[in-house]
C-alpha positions as CSV (number, residue, x, y, z in Angstrom):
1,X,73.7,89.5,145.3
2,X,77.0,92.1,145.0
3,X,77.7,91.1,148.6
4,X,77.5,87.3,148.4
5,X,79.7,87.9,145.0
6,X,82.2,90.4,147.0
7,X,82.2,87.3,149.3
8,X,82.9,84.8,146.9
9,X,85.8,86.9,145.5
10,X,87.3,87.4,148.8
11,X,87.5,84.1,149.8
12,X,88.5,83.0,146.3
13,X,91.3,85.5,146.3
14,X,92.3,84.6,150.2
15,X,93.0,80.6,149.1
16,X,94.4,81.6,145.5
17,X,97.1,83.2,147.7
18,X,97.9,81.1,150.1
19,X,98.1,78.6,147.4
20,X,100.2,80.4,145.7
21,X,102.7,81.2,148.4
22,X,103.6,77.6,149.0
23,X,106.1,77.1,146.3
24,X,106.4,78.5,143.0
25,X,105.1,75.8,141.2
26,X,101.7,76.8,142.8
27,X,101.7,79.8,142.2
28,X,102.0,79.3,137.7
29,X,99.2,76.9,139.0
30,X,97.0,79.2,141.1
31,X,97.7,81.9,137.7
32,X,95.8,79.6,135.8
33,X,92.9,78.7,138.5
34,X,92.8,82.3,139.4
35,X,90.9,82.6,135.6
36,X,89.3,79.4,136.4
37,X,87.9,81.4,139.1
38,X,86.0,84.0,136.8
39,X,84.2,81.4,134.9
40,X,83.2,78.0,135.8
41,X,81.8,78.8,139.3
42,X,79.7,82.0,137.5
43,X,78.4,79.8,135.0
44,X,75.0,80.3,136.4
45,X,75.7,84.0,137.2
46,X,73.9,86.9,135.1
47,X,76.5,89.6,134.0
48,X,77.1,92.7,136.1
49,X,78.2,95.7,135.2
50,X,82.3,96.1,136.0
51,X,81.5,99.7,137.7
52,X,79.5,97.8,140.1
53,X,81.0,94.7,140.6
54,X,83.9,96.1,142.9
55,X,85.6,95.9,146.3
56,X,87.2,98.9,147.5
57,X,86.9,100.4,144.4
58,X,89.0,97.1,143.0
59,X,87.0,95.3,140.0
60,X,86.4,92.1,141.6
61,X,87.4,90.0,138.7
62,X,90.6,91.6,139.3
63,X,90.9,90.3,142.5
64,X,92.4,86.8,141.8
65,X,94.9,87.6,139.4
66,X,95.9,90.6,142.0
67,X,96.3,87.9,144.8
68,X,98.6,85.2,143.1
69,X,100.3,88.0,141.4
70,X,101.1,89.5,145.2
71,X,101.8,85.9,146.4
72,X,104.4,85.7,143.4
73,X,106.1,88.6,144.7
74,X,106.4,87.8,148.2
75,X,107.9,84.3,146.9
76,X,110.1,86.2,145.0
77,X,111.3,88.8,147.8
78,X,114.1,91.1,146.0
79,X,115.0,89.1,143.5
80,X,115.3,90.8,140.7
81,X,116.9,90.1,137.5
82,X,120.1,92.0,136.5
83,X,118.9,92.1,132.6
84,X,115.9,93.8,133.5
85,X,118.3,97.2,134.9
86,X,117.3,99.1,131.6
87,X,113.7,98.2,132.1
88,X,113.8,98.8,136.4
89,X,115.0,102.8,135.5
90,X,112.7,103.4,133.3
91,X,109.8,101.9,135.5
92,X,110.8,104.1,138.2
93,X,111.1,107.5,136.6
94,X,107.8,107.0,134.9
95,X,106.1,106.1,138.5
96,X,108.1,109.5,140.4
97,X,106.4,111.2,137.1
98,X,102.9,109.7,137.9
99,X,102.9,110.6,141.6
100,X,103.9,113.7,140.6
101,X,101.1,114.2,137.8
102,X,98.2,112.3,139.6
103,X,99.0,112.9,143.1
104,X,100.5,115.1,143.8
105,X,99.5,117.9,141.2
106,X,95.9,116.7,141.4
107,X,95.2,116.3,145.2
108,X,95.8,113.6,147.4
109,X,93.0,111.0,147.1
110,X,92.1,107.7,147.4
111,X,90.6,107.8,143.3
112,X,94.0,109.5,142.6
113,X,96.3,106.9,145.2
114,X,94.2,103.4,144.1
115,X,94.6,104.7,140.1
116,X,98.3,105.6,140.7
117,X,99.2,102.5,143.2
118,X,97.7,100.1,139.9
119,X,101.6,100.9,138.2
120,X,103.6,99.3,140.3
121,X,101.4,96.8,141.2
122,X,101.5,95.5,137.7
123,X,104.9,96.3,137.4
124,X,105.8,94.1,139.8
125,X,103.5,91.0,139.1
126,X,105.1,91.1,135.7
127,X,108.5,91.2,137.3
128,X,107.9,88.8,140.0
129,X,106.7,86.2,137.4
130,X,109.5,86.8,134.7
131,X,112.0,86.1,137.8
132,X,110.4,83.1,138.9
133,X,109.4,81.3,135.6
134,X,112.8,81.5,134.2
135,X,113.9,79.1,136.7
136,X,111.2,76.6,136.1
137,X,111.8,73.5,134.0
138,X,110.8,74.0,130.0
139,X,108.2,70.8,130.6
140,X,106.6,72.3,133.3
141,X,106.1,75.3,131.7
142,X,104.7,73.2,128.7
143,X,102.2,72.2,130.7
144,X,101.1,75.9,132.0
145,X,101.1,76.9,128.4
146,X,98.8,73.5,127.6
147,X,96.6,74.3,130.3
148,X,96.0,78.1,129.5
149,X,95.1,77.0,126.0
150,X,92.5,73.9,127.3
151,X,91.0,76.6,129.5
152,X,90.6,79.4,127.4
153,X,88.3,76.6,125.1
154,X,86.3,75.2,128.2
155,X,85.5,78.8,129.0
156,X,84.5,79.3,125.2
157,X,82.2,76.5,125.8
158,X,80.6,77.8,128.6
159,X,80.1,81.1,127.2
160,X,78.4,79.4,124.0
161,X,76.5,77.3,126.6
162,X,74.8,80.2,128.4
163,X,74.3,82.1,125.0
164,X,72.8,79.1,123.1
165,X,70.3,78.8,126.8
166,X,69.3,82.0,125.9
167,X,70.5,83.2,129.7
168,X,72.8,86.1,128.3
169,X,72.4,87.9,125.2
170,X,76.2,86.8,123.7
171,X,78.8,84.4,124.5
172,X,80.9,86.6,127.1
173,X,81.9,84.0,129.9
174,X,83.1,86.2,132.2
175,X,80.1,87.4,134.2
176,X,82.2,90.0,136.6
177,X,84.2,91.3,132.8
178,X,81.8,93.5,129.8
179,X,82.3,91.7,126.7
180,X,85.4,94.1,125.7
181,X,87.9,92.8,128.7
182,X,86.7,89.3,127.9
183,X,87.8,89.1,124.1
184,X,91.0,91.1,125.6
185,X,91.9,88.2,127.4
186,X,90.9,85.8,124.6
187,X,92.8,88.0,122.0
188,X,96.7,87.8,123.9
189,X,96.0,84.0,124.8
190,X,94.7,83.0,121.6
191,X,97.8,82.5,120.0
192,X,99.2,79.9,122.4
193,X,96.7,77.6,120.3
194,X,99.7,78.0,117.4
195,X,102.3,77.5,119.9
196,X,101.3,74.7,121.7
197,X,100.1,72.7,118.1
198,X,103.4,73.6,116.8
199,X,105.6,73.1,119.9
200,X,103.9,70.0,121.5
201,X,102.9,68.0,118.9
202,X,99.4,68.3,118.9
203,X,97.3,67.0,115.8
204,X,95.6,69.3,113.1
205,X,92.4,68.2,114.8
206,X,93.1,69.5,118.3
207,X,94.0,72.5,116.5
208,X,91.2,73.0,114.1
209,X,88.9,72.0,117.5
210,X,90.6,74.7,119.8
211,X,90.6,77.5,117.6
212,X,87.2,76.9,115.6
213,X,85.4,76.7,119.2
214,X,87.5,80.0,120.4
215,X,86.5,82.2,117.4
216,X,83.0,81.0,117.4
217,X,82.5,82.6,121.3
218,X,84.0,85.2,119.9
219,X,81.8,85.6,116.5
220,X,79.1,84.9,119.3
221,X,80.5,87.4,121.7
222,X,79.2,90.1,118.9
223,X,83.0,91.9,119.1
224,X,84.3,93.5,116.4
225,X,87.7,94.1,118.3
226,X,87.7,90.3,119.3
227,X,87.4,89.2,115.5
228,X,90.2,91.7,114.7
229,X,92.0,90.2,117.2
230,X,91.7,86.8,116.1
231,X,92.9,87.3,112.4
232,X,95.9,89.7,113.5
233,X,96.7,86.3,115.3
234,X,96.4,83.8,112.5
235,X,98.0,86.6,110.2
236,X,101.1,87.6,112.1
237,X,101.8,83.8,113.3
238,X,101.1,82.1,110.0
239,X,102.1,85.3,107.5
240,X,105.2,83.6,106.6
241,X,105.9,83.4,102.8
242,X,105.0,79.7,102.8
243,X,102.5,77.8,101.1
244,X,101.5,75.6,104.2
245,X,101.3,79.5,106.0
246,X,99.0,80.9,103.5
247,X,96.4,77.8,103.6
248,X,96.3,77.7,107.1
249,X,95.4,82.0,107.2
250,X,93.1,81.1,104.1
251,X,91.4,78.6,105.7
252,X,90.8,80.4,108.6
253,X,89.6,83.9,106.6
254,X,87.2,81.4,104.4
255,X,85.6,80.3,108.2
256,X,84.6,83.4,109.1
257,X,83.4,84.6,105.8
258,X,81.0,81.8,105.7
259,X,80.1,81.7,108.8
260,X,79.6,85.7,109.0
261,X,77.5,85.1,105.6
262,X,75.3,82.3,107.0
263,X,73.2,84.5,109.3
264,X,74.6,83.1,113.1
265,X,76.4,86.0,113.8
266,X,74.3,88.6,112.5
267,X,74.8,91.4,114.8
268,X,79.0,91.0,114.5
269,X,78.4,91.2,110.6
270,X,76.0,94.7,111.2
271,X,78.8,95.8,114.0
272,X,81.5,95.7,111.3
273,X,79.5,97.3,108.3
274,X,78.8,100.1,110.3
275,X,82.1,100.2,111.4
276,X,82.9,100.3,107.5
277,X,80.2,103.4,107.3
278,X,81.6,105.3,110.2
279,X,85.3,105.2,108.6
280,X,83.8,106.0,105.6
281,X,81.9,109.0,106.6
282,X,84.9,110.3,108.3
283,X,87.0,110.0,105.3
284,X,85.0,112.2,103.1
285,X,84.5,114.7,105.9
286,X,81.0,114.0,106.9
287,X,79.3,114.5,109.9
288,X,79.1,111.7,112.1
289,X,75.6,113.0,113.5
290,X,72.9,110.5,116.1
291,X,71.7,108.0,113.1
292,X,75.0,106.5,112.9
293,X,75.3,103.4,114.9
294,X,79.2,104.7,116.5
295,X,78.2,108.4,116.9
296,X,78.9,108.2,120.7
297,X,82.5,106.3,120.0
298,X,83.5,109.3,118.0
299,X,82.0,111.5,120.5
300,X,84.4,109.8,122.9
301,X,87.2,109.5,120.2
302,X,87.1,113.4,119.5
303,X,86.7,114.2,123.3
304,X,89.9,112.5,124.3
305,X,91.9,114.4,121.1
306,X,90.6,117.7,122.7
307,X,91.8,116.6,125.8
308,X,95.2,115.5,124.7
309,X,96.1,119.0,122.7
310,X,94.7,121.4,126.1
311,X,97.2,118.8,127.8
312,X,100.2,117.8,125.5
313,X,103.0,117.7,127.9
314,X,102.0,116.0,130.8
315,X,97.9,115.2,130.4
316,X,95.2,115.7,132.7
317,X,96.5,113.1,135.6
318,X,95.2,109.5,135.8
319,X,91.7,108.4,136.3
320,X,88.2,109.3,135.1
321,X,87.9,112.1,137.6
322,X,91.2,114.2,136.4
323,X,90.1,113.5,132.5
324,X,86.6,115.0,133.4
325,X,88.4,117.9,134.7
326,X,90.9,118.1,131.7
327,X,88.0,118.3,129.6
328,X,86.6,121.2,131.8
329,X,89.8,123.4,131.5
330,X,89.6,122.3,127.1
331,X,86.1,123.7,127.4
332,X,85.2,120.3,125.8
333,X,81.7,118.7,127.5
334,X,82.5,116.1,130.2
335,X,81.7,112.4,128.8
336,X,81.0,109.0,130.7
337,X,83.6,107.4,129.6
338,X,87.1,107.7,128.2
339,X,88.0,107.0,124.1
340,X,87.8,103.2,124.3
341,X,91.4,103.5,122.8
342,X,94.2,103.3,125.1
343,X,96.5,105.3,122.9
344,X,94.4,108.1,123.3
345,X,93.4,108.4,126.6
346,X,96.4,107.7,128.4
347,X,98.2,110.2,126.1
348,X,95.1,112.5,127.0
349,X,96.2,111.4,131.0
350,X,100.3,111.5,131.1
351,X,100.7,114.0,128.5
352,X,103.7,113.6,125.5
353,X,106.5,112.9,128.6
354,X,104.6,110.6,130.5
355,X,103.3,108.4,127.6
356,X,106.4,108.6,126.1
357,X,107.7,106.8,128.9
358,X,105.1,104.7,129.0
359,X,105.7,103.2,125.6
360,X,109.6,103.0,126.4
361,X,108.3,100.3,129.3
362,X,106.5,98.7,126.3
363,X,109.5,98.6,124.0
364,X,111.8,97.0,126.7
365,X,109.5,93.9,127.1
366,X,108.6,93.7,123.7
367,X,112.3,93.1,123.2
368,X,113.0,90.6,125.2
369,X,110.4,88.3,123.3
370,X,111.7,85.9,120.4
371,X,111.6,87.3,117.0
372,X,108.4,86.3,114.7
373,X,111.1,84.0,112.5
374,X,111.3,82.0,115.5
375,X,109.9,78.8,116.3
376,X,108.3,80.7,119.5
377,X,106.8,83.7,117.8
378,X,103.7,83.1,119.3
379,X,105.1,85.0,122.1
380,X,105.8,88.2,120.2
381,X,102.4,87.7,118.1
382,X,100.8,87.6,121.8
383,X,101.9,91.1,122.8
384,X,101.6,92.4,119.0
385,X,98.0,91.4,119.1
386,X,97.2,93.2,122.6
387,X,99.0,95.8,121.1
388,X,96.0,96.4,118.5
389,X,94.0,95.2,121.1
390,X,94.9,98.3,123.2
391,X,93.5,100.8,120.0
392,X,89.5,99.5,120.6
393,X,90.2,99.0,124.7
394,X,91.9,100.4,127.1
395,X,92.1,96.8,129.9
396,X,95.9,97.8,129.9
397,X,95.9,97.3,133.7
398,X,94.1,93.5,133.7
399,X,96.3,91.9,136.3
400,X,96.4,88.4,134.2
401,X,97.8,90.4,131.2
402,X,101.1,91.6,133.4
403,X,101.2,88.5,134.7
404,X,100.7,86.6,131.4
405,X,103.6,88.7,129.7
406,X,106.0,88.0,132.1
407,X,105.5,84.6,132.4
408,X,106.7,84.9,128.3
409,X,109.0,87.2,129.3
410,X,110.8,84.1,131.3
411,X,110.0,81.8,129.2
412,X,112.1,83.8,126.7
413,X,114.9,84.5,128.6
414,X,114.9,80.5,129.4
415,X,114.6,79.8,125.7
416,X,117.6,81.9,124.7
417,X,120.3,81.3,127.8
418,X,119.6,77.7,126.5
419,X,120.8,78.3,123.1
420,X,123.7,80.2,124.2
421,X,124.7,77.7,126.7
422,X,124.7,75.6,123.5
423,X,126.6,77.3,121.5
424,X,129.0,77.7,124.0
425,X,129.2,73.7,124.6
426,X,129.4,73.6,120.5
427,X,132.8,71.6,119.9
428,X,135.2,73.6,117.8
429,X,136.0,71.3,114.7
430,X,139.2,70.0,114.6
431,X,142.0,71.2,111.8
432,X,145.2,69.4,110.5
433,X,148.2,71.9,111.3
434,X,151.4,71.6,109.5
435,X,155.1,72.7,110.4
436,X,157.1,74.7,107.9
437,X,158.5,71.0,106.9
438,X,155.3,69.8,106.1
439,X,154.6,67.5,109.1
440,X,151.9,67.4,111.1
441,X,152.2,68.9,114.2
């Protein structure tokens, strides 16, 4: 089964690219088939684990977005924008300072070269599509932003389809992703529902349809970081001090109360009350001991804290194999798995100087996106919302994320050259000038 899915993948991957090299156009196109590509043909597919579903040591659901992100590049050659300079420095300190850290401090491997070489891969799919996209047409680019948002509810749909079957045990429709990198990918999209309602026109049904059948998979999905996700959505796009803002977040809140209270989603409503009891505990200072339910998140949680104070200025290296070995030299027991919080363990991994540069990358995009008093805030809510995303997960490499924040990182730089172009074209209002005599000159 792994090979004739490695095959699949492959040859999925092979035609997304060659798709995508053949204009520009094709490639925003192939961006959005290339997540086509982990649902709809897998409807039928029983979920595998992510640590086994890989080719050469690549995730394979990472494989499509990787292609038509490499295809974007090549289309885009060495073109690269002058307003990104700031952002293009700080990139390349911060990879010299992970060669050094992972590499070449570490040993040279091909764990530490495929964890290290992952950087400026995603670097420059998010470049490559900022470039490119910002010299698109605004209805084109409509329609991508239409079509990611008509996608993201067909793939909802399937995912309720195969729970409601009974053929998988929740409503994750991404058989090749675990349930965590699928809301991760619902979470940063989700807010393109507000957008394209507000932006295109769209009626109050479309969006009360789009959105009620998104949050449902996730409700179904059993994620506590999805649902979190979801409201920090709703609440930073609609937390405007407006009455029309304050029913639309009420409404939604008032959905997902009653539909938490009704039974349906029973295991989400357990998952977040023992989330509540864990909190809790570690407030007043109790032990967080085996017979509470997140005993092994805290495990992880208080591993990668260890690990982060034995290493404070420049971490253990990159990848599981260097954090195992960080934990050795803390005399801290080696774990599975890293925190599930990417704040922690890639502080744990690069240390204060390398996250600290890390962050800085972060700032410099974040930046560039339109401010949430603008009619485009979605953008901005979309990266604030991975943001908090990035505190329960740690998918800060997912290909389609890079590639989905620069294609609104062109997008905004389209948006404002357009106004100033218009306020440059502004006529200056005429004024009556007199002489000394009093005649009009």
């Amino acid at each position: 089964m792994l090979m004739m899915l490695q095959l699949y993948y492959l040859g999925v991957s092979i035609a997304l690219f060659a798709y995508a090299l053949y204009t520009p156009r094709c490639a925003l196109r192939a961006f959005v088939l290339g997540i086509c590509a982990n649902v709809f043909p897998l409807a039928f597919v029983h979920y595998m684990d992510m640590d086994l579903a890989r080719l050469g040591g690549l995730p394979l659901a990472y494989l499509p977005g990787t292609a038509v992100g490499i295809a974007l590049a090549l289309r885009n050659g060495l073109r690269f924008p002058r307003r990104y300079l700031t952002l293009y420095v700080l990139i390349c300190i911060y990879l010299i300072y992970t060669l050094c850290n992972t590499v070449l401090l570490r040993g040279v491997s091909l764990t530490n070269l495929v964890y290290w070489t992952a950087w400026p891969l995603n670097f420059l799919l998010f470049i490559a599509m900022a470039a490119s996209v910002s010299r698109m047409s605004q209805d084109f680019l409509n329609r991508i932003l239409e079509g990611l948002v008509l996608v993201l509810v067909a793939a909802s749909l399937v995912g309720l389809a195969r729970f409601a079957a009974g053929f998988e045990p929740d409503s994750n429709f991404m058989p090749m992703v675990n349930r965590n990198g699928t809301v991760v990918l619902i979470a940063f999209l989700f807010p393109l529902v507000f957008h394209v309602h507000a932006t295109q026109g769209k009626s109050r049904v479309w969006l009360l349809t789009c959105a009620g059948v998104i949050g449902v998979c996730v409700l179904l999905t059993f994620s506590r970081s999805g649902l979190l996700g979801l409201l920090a959505g709703t609440i930073l796009y609609y937390g405007r001090f407006s009455l029309m803002g304050l029913l639309k977040f009420s409404a939604a809140v008032l959905v997902i109360i009653l539909f938490l209270s009704s039974g349906v989603a029973e295991r989400t409503t357990e998952r977040l009350l023992m989330t509540g009891l864990t909190i809790t505990a570690m407030l007043e200072g109790r032990e967080i001991d085996r017979s509470v339910g997140d005993h092994n998140r805290v495990v992880l949680v208080n591993s990668a804290i260890a690990n982060g104070k034995e290493h404070f200025w420049f971490g253990t290296g990159l990848g599981m194999e260097n954090y195992r070995a960080g934990l050795r030299r803390a005399g801290t027991p080696p774990v599975t798995s890293k925190a599930h919080n990417f704040y922690l363990s890639y502080f744990a991994e690069l240390g204060l100087v390398g996250f600290a540069l890390l962050l800085a990358i972060l700032q410099r995009i974040y930046a560039g996106l339109p401010p949430l008093a603008s009619r485009h805030r979605a953008f901005r809510v979309s990266f604030l919302v991975t943001a908090l995303m990035m505190a329960m997960n740690e998918y800060i490499l997912l290909p389609e994320l890079w590639l989905f924040m620069g294609l609104l990182a062109g997008i905004s730089h389209q948006l404002s050259s357009q106004v100033q172009l218009a306020k440059v074209r502004r006529p200056v209002p005429r004024t009556l000038q007199f002489d000394l005599g009093g005649n009009h000159v």
